[in-house]
N, C-alpha and C positions, 0 to 999 in steps of 0.2 A: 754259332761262335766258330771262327775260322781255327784251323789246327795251328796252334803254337807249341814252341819246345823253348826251352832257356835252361841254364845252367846256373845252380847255387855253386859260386866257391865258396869255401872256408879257409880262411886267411893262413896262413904257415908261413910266420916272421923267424929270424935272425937275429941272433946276438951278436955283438961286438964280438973281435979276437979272442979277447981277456976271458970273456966270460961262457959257458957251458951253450949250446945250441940246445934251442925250446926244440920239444919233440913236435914232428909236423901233423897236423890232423887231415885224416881225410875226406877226401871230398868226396859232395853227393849230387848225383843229377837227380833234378826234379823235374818234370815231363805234365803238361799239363793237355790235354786234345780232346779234340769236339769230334767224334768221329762223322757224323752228320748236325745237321743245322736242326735245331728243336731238340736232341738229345743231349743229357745232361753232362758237362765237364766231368772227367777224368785226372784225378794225379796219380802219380805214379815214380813213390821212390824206391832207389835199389835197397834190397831187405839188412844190409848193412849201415843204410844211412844215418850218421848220428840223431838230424832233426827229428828220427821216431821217438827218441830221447827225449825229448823236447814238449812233445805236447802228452797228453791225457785222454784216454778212451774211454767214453761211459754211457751206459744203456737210455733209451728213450724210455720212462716209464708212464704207468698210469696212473694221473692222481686228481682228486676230486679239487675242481676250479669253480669257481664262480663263471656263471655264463651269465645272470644279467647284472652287472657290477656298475658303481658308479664311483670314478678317481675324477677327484676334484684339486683344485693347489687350496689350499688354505692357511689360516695363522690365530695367534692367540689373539685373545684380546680380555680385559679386565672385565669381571662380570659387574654391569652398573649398578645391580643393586647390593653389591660390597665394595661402593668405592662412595667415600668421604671427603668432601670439603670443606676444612675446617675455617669459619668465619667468626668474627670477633662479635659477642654481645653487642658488645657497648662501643666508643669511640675513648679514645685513651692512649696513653704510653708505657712501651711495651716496656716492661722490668726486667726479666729475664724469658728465657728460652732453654727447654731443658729438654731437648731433643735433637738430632740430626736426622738429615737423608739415610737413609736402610735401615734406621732402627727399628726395633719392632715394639708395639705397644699396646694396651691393654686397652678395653674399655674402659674408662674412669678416671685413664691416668693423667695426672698433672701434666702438661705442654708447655705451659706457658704462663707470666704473670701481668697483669698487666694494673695501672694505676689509670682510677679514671674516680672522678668526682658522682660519676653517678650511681657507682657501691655505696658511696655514704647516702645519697639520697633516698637510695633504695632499701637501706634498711632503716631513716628514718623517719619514710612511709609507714614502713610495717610496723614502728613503735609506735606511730601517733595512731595508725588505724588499732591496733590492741588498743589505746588509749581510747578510743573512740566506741568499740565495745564495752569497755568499763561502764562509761556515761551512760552509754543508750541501756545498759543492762540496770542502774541505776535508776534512768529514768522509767524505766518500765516496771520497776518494783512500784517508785511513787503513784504511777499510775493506774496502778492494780491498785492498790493502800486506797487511795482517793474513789475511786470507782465502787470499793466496796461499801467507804464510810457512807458515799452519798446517794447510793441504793438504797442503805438502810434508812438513812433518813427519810428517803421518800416514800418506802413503804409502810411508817406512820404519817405521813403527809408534815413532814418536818422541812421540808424543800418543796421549789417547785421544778416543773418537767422541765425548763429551761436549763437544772441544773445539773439534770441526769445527763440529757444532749451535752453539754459541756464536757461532761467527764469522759462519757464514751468518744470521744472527739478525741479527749485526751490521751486516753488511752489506746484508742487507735494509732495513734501518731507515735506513741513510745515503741509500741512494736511494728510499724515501718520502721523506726527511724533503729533500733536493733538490727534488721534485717539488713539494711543499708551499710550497717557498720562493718558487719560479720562478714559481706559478701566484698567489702571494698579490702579486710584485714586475710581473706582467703586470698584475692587480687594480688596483694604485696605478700604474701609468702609467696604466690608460684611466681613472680617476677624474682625475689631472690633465691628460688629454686634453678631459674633459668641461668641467673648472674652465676651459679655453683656459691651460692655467699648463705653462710648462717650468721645470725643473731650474734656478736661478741669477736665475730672476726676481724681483724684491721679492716675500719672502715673506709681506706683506698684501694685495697688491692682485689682483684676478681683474676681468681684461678679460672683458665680455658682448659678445660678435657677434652680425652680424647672419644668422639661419640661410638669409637666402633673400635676393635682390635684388631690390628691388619700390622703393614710395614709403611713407612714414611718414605713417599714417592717425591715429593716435592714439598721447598720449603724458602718462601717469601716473606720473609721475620728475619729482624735481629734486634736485636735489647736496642734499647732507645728511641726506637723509631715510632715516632708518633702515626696511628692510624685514624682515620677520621671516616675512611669508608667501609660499614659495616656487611656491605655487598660484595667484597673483594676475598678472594680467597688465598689464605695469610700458609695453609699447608694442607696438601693430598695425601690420605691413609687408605690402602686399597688391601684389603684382604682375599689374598692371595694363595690361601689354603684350595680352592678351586678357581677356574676361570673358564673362559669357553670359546670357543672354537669356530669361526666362521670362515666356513666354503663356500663357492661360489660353481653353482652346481649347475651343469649347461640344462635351459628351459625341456631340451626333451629327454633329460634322464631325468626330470623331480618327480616323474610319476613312481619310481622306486624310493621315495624315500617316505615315510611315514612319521609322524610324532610319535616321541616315546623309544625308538629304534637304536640298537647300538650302531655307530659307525667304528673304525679302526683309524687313529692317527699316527701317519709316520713323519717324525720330523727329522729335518737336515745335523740337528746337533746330537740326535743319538741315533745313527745308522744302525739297523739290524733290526729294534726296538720297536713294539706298535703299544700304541694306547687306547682303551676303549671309551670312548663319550654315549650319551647321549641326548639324543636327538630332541631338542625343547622348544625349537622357533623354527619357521619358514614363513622364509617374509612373502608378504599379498602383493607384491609388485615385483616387476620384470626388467632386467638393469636393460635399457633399451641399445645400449653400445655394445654390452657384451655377449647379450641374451643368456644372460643366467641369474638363475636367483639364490638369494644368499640364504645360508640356510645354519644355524646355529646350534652347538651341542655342547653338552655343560661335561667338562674333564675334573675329577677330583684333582689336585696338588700338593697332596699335605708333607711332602720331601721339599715342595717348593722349587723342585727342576726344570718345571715349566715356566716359561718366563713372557710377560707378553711380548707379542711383535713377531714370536719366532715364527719362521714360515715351514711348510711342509706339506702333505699332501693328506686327505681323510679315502678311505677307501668304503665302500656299502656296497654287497653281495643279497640280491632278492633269492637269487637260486644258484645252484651249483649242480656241477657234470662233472663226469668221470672223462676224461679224452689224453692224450698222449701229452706228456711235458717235459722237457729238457729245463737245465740251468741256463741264467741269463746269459754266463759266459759263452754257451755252448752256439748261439745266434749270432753271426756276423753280416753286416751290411753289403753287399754286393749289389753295382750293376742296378743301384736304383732300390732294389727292395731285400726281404731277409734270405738267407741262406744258412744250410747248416752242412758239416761234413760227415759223410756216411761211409763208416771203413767198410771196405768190398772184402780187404785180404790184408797180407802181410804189406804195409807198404803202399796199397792202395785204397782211393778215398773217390766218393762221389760228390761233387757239389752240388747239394738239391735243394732248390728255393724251398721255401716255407712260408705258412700263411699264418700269424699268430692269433689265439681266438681272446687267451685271456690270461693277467699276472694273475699270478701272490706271494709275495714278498720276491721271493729269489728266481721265482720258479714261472716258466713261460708254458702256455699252452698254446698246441699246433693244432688247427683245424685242416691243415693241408701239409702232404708233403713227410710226415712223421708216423711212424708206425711203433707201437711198443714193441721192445724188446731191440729195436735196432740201435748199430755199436756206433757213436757219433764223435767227436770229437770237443771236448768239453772245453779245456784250456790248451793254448797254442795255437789256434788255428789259422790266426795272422798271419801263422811264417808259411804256412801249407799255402796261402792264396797266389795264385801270380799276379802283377800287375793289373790296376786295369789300363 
């Protein structure tokens, strides 16, 4: 780098006539030189200069980093097996609607009412099948009655054997045709289990609950509106108490990552803040555009802060080293790659590239270039650079 020199002024304005003249500040030369080509830039300001004002001095220390780490970008997303769509039994129109979007809601609770012809049919299957166990349980007693009279009979030879075949016939028949009843009247209880309908209720209306307790994501209903397709989904309940977390983890860092593993998540809407997950899914295939694979970790949420979509970054540390670290602030871009400032003295600064090995959170580690216990220049160093 060729020897340069330049001058900082500091501005010393003027008041109008009228008014009191602003006290003038003084000025500082700042002196930047390469004294040879491959050796490291020099500043150099006088030990009055205000800009020492200005910036912050702080030691290079040693602190234990992760050395094999894995930063990936990532974001939320709804865990699928706590997300609901809720579909209409039957075909019908809708009565009311006793829910909005962000509500929160119970398992069990009432949603929705709806009027459909086939509540009445459906409970008055289940009376006529009771009614139908009545009979067969009827016919089965007669059948028993008959089968004993005509046993007896024939074990004085009061009958003949064509009559005993008859009755066992008979009575065979009573108790299928029992069986048949009992299993058609269990049939229409779990269908009007399904409808949410008991025995004596308004036989048009069929209450929709809610299958799961979560929050009301989405909501495709309004009173009056006649539905006819029972495959269509009328409102989304996603329980939102946890969710989880998918990175997209480059193909040659998944060998650090294990199931079962904690990762750390930083998101963009609470800077400072990590969250711990873990590690539950690594998918079997390789995105072939990005070469990374996605890799999932389940986050508790029971504040409900986490919210899906949001983006952020997971971080996974297999091992850690002790090695030299400065603050982020303290690492400035120069010339293509990083640099930091090294005070020599009073007033003077060394600009020495640097080689970074590894974050965490705030905190950078050097593998080049840094030595603990050296005085660097943590905040301000902007104003110390010269031009490039």
């Amino acid at each position: 780098m060729t020897t340069r020199a330049w001058l900082v002024m500091l501005a010393a304005g003027w008041l109008g006539p009228c008014q009191p003249r602003a006290p003038q500040r003084e000025t500082a030369a700042v002196s930047a030189t390469s004294p040879q080509p491959g050796q490291p830039t020099q500043i150099e300001l006088p030990p009055d200069s205000p800009m020492l004002q200005a910036v912050r001095i702080g030691e290079v220390t040693a602190r234990e980093l992760p050395s094999d780490e894995v930063v990936s970008p990532a974001q939320i997303e709804i865990d699928p097996s706590r997300l609901s769509h809720v579909l209409l039994p039957v075909t019908g129109r809708v009565r009311a609607v006793e829910v909005r979007v962000g509500d929160h809601v119970r398992a069990g609770q009432r949603l929705l009412e709806l009027d459909s012809p086939e509540a009445d049919a459906a409970i008055a299957h289940f009376e006529q099948a009771g009614a139908d166990v009545l009979a067969a349980r009827a016919g089965l007693a007669k059948a028993n009655a008959d089968r004993a009279r005509v046993l007896g009979l024939f074990q004085h030879d009061a009958v003949a054997r064509k009559e005993v075949d008859n009755v066992e016939a008979a009575h065979a028949e009573a108790r299928a045709q029992l069986v048949r009843s009992t299993a058609d009247r269990k049939q229409a209880r779990r269908r009007l289990e399904l409808l949410g309908l008991r025995v004596g209720d308004p036989r048009d209306t069929i209450a929709v609950e809610a299958p799961i307790s979560g929050t009301v994501l989405e909501l495709h209903v309004a009173p009056g509106e006649f539905h006819s397709d029972t495959a269509q989904p009328l409102m989304t309940i996603a329980d939102l108490s946890a969710v989880l977390v998918t990175a997209d983890v480059p193909e040659n860092l998944v060998r650090l990552v294990t199931l079962g593993e904690s990762m750390q998540l930083e998101l963009g809407a609470y800077p400072g803040e990590t969250f711990a997950a873990r590690v539950v899914r690594i998918a079997d295939t390789v995105e072939p555009k990005t070469r990374t694979i996605k890799v999932q970790a389940a986050l508790p949420n029971p504040e409900g802060r986490l919210r899906p979509e949001m983006f952020g970054r997971v971080r996974h540390a297999r091992a850690s080293a002790a090695m030299p670290a400065v603050p982020q602030s303290a690492v400035l871009h120069r010339d293509g790659g990083d640099v930091v400032l090294v005070e020599r003295g009073a007033g003077s600064f060394e600009v020495r590239p640097v080689t970074i090995g590894a974050r965490s959170g705030e905190w950078l580690g050097l593998t080049e270039g840094g030595k603990v216990g050296d005085k660097v220049v943590i905040d301000g160093g902007l104003l110390l650079l010269p031009p490039e």
